[in-house]
C-alpha positions as CSV (number, residue, x, y, z in Angstrom):
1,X,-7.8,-10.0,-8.7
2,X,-5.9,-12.8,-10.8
3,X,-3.3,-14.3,-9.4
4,X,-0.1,-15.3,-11.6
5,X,3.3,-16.9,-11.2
6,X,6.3,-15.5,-12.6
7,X,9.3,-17.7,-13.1
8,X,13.0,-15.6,-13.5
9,X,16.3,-16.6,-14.6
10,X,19.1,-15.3,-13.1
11,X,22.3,-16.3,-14.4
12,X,24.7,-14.5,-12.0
13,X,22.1,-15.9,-9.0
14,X,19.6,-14.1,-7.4
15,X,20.5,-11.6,-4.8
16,X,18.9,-9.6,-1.7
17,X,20.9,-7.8,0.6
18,X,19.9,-8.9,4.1
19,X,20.1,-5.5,5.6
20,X,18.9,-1.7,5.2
21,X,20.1,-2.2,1.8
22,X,17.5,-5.0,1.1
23,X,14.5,-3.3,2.9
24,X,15.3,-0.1,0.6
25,X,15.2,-2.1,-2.2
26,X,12.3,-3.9,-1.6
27,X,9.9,-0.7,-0.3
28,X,10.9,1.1,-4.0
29,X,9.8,-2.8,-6.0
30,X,6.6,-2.9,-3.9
31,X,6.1,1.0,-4.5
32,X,6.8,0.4,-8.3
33,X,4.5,-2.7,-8.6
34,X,1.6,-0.5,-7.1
35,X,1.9,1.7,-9.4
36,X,0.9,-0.5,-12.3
37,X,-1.6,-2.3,-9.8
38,X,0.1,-5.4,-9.2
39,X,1.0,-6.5,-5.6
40,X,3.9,-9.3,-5.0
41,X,2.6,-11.9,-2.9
42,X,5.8,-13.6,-2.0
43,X,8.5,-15.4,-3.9
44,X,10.5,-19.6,-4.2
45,X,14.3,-19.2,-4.8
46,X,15.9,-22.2,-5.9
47,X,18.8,-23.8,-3.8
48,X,21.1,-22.8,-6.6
49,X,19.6,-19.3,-6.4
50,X,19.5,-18.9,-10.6
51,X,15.8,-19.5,-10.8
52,X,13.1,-17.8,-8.9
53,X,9.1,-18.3,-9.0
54,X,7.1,-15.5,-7.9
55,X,3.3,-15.0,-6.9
56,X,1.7,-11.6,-7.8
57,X,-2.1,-10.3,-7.6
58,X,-2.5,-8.0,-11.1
59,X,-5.1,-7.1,-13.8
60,X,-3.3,-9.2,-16.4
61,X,0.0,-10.1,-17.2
62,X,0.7,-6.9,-19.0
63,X,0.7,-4.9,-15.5
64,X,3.0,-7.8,-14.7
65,X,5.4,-7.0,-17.3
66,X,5.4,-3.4,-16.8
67,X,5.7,-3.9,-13.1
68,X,8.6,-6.4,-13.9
69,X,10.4,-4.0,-16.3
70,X,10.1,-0.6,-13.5
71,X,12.1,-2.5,-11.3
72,X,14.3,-4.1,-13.9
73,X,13.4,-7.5,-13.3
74,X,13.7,-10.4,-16.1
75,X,10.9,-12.7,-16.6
76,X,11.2,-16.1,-18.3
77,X,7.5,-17.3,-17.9
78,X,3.9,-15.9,-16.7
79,X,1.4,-18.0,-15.8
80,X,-1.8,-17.7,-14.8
81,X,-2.9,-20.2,-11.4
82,X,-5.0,-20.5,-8.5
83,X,-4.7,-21.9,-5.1
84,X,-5.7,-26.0,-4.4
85,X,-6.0,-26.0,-0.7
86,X,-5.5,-29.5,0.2
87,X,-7.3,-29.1,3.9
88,X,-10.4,-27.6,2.2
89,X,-11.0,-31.3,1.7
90,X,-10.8,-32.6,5.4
């Protein structure tokens, strides 16, 4: 499965309740994403907490965008990467 990087703007910050509140929200965007095939491998937040670069597992960056727009989620960039494991040379 492709693997691509999703960078997000959030002008007012981004924000996730720490709390039943946050793991509700986050079971119904993992739910959502499923449903278009994509799976959310984790995510950076930025110190300021306005920018956010996510890892996802999808079919293309179309599932991306559909999965981003189910959960109302803005997305500023999609790029496509790869992992560079820098032990695999020891």
């Amino acid at each position: 499965m492709p693997r691509y990087m999703v960078e997000r703007d959030f002008i007012k910050g981004f924000h996730l309740p720490i709390a039943q509140e946050g793991v509700a929200a986050v079971r119904e965007i993992i739910a959502r994403n499923s449903d278009c095939d994509v799976t959310w491998v984790h995510t950076f937040v930025s110190d300021d907490k306005r920018k956010t670069y996510c890892i996802y597992d999808g079919p293309n960056p179309e599932a991306i965008r559909r999965a981003a727009e189910r959960n109302d989620l803005p997305i500023s960039k999609i790029t496509k990467v790869y992992a560079l494991d820098p032990y695999f040379y020891f």
